[in-house]
C-alpha positions in Angstrom: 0.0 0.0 0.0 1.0 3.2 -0.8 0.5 6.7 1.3 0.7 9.9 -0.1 0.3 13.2 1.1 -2.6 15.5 -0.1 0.4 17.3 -2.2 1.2 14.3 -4.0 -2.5 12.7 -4.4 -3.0 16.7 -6.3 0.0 16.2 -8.5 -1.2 12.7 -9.7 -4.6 13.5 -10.4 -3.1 16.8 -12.6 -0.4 14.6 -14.6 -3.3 12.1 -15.2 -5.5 14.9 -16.5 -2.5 16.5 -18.7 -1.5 13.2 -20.0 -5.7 11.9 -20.7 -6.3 15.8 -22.6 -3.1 14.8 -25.1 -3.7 11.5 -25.5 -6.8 11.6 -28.0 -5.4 10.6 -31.1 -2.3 9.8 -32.4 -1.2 13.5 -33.8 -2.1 14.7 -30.3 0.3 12.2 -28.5 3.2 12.1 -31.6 3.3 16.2 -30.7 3.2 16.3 -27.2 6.0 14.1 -27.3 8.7 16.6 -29.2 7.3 19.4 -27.2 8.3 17.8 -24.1 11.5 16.7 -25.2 12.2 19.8 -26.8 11.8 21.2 -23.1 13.7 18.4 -21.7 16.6 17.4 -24.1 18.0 15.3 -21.8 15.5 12.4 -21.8 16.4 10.9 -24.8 13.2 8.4 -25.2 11.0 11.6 -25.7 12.3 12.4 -29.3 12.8 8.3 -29.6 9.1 8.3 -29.0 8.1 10.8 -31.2 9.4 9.4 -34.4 8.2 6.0 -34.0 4.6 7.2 -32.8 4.9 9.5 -36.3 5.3 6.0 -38.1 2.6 4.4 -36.0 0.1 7.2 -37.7 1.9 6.9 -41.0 0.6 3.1 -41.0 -3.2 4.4 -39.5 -3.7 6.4 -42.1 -2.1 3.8 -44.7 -5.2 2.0 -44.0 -7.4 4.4 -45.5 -4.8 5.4 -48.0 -3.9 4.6 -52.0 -3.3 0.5 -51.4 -4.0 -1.1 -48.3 -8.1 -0.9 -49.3 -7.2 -3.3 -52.1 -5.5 -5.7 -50.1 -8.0 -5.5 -47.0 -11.6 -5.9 -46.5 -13.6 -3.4 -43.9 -13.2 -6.0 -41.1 -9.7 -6.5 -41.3 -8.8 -2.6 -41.4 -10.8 -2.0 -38.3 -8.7 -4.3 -36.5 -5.3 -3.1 -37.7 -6.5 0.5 -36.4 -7.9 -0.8 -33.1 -4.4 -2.8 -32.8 -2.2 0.2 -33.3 -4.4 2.6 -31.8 -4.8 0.6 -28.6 -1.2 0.4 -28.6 -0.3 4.0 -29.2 -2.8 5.4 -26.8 -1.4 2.9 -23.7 2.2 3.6 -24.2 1.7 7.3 -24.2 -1.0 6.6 -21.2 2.1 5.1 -18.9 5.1 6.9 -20.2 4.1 10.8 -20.5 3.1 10.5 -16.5 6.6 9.3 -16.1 8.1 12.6 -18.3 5.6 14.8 -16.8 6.8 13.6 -13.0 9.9 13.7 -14.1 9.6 17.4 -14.9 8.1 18.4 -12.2 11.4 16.7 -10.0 13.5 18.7 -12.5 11.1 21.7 -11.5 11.0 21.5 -7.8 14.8 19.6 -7.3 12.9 17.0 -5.3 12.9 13.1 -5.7 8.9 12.1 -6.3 9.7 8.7 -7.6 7.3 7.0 -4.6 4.4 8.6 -6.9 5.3 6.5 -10.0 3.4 3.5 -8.1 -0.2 5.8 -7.9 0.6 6.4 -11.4 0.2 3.3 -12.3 3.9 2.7 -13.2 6.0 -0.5 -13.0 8.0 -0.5 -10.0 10.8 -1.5 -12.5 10.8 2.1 -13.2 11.5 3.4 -10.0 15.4 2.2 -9.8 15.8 3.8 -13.1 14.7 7.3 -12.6 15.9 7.1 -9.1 19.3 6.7 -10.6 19.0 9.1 -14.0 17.9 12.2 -11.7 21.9 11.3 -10.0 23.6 9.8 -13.2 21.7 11.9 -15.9 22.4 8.8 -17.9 20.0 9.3 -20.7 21.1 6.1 -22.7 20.5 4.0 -20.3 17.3 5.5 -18.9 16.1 5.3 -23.0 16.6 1.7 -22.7 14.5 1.3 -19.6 11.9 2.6 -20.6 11.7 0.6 -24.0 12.0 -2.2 -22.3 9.2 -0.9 -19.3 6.8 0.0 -22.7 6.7 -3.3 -24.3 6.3 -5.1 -21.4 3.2 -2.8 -20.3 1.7 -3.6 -24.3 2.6 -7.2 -23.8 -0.6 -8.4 -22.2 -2.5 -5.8 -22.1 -2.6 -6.0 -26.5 -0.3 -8.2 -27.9 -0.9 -11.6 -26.5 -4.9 -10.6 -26.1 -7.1 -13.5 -28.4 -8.5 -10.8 -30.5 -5.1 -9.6 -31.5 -3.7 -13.4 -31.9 -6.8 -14.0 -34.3 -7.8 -10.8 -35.6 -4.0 -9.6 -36.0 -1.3 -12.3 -36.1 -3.4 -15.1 -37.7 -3.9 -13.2 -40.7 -2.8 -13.5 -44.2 -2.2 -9.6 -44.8 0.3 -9.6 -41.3 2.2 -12.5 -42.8 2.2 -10.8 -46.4 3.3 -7.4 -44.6 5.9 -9.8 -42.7 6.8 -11.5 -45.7 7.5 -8.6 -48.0 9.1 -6.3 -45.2 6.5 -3.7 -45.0 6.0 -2.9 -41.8 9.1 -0.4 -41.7 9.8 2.7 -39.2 11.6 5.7 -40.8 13.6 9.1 -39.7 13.5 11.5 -42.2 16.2 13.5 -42.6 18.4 16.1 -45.0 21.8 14.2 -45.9 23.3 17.8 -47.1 21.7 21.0 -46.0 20.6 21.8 -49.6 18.9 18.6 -50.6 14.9 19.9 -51.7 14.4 15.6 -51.1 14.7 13.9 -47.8 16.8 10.8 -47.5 15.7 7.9 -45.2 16.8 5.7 -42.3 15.2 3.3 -39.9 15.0 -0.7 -39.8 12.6 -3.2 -40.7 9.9 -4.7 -37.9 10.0 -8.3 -38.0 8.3 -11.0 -35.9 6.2 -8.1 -33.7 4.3 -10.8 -31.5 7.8 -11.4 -29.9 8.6 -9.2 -27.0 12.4 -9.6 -27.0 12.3 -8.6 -30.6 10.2 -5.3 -29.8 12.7 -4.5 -26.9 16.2 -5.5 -29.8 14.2 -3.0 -32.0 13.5 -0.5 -29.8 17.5 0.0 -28.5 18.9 -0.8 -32.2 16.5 2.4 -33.2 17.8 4.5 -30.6 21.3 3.4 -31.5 20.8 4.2 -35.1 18.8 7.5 -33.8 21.9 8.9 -31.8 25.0 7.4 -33.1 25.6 10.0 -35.4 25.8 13.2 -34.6 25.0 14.9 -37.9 22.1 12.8 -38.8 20.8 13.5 -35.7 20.4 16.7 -35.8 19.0 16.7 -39.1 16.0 14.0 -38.3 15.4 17.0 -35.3 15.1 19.4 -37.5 12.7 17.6 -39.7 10.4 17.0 -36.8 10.9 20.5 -35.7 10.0 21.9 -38.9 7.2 19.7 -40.3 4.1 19.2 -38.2 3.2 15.8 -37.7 -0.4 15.1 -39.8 0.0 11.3 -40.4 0.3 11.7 -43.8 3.2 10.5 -45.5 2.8 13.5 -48.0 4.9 15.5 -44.2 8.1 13.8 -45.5 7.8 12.7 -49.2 5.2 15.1 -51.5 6.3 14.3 -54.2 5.2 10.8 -54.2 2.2 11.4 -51.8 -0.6 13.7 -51.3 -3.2 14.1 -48.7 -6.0 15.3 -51.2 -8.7 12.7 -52.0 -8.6 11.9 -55.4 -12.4 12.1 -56.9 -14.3 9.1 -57.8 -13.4 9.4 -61.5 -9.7 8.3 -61.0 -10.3 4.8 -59.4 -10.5 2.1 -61.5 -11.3 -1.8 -60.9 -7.5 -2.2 -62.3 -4.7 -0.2 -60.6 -2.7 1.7 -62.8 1.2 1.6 -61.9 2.4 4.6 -60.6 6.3 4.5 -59.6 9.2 4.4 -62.3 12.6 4.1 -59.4 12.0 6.5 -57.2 9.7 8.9 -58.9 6.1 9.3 -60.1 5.7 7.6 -63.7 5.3 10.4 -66.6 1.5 11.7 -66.2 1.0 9.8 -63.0 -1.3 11.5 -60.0 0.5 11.1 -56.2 -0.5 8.3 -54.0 -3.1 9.0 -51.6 -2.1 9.5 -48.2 -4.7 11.2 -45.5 -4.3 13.2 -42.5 -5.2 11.0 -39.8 -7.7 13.2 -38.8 -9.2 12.9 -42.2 -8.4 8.8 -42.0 -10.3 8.3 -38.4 -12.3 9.5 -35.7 -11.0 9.8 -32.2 -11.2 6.6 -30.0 -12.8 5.5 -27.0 -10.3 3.5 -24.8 -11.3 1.3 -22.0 -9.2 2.2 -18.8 -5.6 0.4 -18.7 -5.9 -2.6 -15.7 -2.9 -1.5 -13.0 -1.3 -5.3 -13.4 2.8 -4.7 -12.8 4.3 -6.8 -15.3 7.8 -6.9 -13.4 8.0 -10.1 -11.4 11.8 -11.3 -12.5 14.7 -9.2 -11.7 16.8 -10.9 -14.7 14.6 -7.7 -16.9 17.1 -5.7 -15.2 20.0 -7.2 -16.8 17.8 -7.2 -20.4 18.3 -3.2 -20.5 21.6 -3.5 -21.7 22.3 -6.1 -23.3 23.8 -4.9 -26.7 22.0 -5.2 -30.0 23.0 -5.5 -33.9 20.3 -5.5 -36.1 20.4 -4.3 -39.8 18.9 -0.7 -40.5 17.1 0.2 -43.5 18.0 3.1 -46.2 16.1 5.6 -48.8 16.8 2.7 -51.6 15.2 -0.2 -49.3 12.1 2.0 -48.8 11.6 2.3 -52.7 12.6 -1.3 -53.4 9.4 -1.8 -50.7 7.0 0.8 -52.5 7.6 -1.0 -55.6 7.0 -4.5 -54.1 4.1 -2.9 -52.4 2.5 -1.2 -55.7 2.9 -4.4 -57.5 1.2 -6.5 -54.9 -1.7 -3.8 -55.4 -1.3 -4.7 -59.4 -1.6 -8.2 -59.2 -5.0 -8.2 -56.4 -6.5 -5.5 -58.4 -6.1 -7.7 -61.7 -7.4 -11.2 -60.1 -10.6 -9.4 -58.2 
């Protein structure tokens, strides 16, 4: 059981009414995430967070977008959106209490740690932020928390029979598997002068495992933070280009967030990409603003199960990683596997 004073019972009920106002749709969240970091520099999972949650609205809106209608029926797209939508909205619903405690420590100079558990937060967290507000170690205290956030998904979504059946069982995850589509990217400027951004980022295989979640998570940092020109690059791009969930923020001239009218669908897709650039008289691919793509969501509350119950998680956090990353040339390669995917379904239906 834990006691707080009337102080701290105030400050819980105001960071869980600050973090339930931003968390009611994904462009809410993916912003509140860089203006916190850009406020706190230091915590390195903020900016971490932001990118991938920009991705994790890149593939909501992909769902109402220029292929992924061909490829699933209503039934199917519902789920996908439930599955990262769930997701999104409980990661952002246990970590942004943890930043905004954390900046009110930073604010006051006092240790509040004993107010994660109200919060709702793992007591794996406690040792970790304990030790960053002494250490200021931001790489390590990154890697806590990836490992803290795909633990709190892990039963709570992933391993939940509707996501097994409705998700994991399908035919379109294994496709998506198959042909490396499920990819998360940083865009960024390799030279100051380039009008085109370049990208980098990895591939997401086998996402029902939890150790591969976590071995993605730290390889993204990694990649996010090893170089020091890159780095500050990918910031500006997230500084400079709101985040709308279309993919039109980082590529326009391949994508657009303008409906096409009725007239330019046709039972047979027409190929659009020649490399990396639109075929000679071809319109942009359709990609909405999320707010355009779906409606806010509903959640059901999050149950206050801790997950951690074996201290060897401790050790998990740094354990190195090596996977492969991902360049601008692997991202075409997969919109042209992608496009003729579309080609072949729209010919055979």
């Amino acid at each position: 059981m834990h006691v707080i004073t009337l102080d701290g019972q105030a400050l819980v009920a105001k960071i869980r009414e600050q973090t339930a106002k931003l968390n009611r749709n994904n462009v809410t969240r993916t912003q509140a995430y860089l203006h916190f970091y850009q406020e706190h520099e230091e915590i390195h999972w903020a900016l971490l967070a932001h990118l991938v949650s920009r991705n994790g609205g890149w593939n909501m809106t992909d769902l109402r977008g220029e292929w992924l209608p061909f490829l699933m029926d209503e039934s199917s797209i519902q789920s996908y959106f439930w599955f990262l939508e769930r997701c999104n909205w409980l990661i952002f619903h246990d970590a942004y209490a943890q930043l905004l405690l954390y900046a009110e420590m930073k604010r006051t100079k006092r240790d509040l740690t004993s107010l994660l558990a109200p919060l709702g937060v793992s007591t794996f967290m406690r040792v970790f932020w304990q030790a960053f507000l002494t250490t200021q170690d931001s790489a390590k205290l990154t890697k806590a928390l990836i490992v803290n956030e795909q633990q709190y998904i892990e039963q709570r979504v992933v391993q939940k029979p509707i996501t097994v059946h409705r998700i994991f069982s399908t035919l379109t995850y294994f496709a998506q598997s198959w042909f490396s589509l499920t990819q998360i990217l940083f865009p960024y400027k390799e030279h100051p002068t380039d009008k085109r951004l370049q990208l980098v980022g990895m591939t997401v295989h086998d996402f029902p495992s939890l150790s591969a979640r976590i071995a993605i998570g730290k390889a993204l940092y990694e990649l996010l933070y090893k170089n020091a020109v890159r780095l500050n690059s990918i910031r500006q791009f997230a500084f400079r280009i709101p985040h709308t969930g279309s993919r039109a923020d980082y590529w326009p001239h391949l994508f657009t967030p303008v409906k096409p009218s009725s007239v330019d669908y046709e039972h047979v897709y027409r190929l659009r990409l020649n490399g990396d650039e639109r075929r000679e008289g071809a319109s942009k691919l359709y990609s909405p603003s999320l707010t355009k793509a779906w409606p806010d969501t509903t959640h059901s509350a999050a149950d206050g199960i801790d997950w951690f119950r074996d201290d060897d998680w401790l050790k998990v956090v740094d354990e190195p990683v090596d996977l492969p990353s991902i360049d601008t040339d692997t991202y075409n390669q997969t919109l042209r596997w992608m496009e003729y995917g579309v080609k072949a379904v729209s010919l055979f239906d």
